[in-house]
C-alpha positions, 0 to 999 in steps of 0.5 A: 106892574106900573103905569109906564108898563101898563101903557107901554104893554098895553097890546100885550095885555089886551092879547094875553087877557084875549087868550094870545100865547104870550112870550118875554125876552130872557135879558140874560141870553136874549131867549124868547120863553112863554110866559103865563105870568106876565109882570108887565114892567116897564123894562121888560120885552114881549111878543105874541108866540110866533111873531117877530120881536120888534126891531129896535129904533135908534135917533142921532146921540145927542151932544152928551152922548157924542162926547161919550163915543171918544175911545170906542171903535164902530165899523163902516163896510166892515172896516173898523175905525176908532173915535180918537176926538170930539169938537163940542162946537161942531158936535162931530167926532173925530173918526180915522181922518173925518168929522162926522156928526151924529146924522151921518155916524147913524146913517152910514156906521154901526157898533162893533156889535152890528147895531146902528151907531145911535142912541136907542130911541124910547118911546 
C-alpha cells in the first residue's frame, strides 16, 4: 500500500475497517469479486458490495494526445470516421471532411469501444 492508494481509497478504507463488504475490479475481465484482503494500491478499483462502480470521468486530449489520435477510427450517431490528420496549430484533427477539436471530439463522439473520445481524467 502507498499513499497515493491510501488517499485515493480512503473511503474504502474507512468502510471496509467499519465492517462494509468490500469488492475490487478483475482488470483482466472487468469482474467485480469480494475481496477480504484489500492491497489498496493505487491503481486498483473498488466498491462496496452492491453499488454501482463509479462511472469514468473523461477531460479534452491534450495537444500531445490529439497528435496521437491520427490513424484511429471513433464514431459519431453510429457512423464511424477515420482521423487521417492533425494541424498542431490549430490543435484540431482532421475527422472525415472537418476540423475538430478536442472540445467538440469529447462532446459529440466516442472510441469504437463506446467510451467518450477524451483522455481519462485523474483525480
Amino acid at each position: 500500500m502507498t499513499l497515493a492508494g491510501l488517499v485515493k481509497h480512503w473511503r474504502y478504507v474507512e468502510g471496509f475497517k467499519a465492517g462494509r463488504v468490500l469488492e475490487y475490479k478483475v482488470s483482466a475481465t472487468g469482474a467485480w469479486k469480494v475481496t477480504t484482503n484489500p492491497s489498496f494500491n493505487e491503481d486498483s478499483e473498488y466498491r462496496f458490495q452492491g453499488e454501482r462502480a463509479p462511472e469514468p470521468t473523461y477531460r479534452p486530449f491534450n495537444t500531445n494526445e490529439m497528435e496521437q489520435l491520427v490513424g484511429k477510427k471513433i464514431k459519431k450517431n453510429r457512423q464511424v470516421f477515420f482521423i487521417s490528420g492533425y494541424d498542431p496549430e490549430e490543435e484540431t484533427v482532421l475527422v472525415g471532411a472537418n476540423w475538430i477539436n478536442a472540445t467538440v471530439l469529447l462532446a459529440e463522439y466516442v472510441n469504437e469501444d463506446g467510451s467518450k473520445c477524451g483522455a481519462l481524467a485523474t483525480a
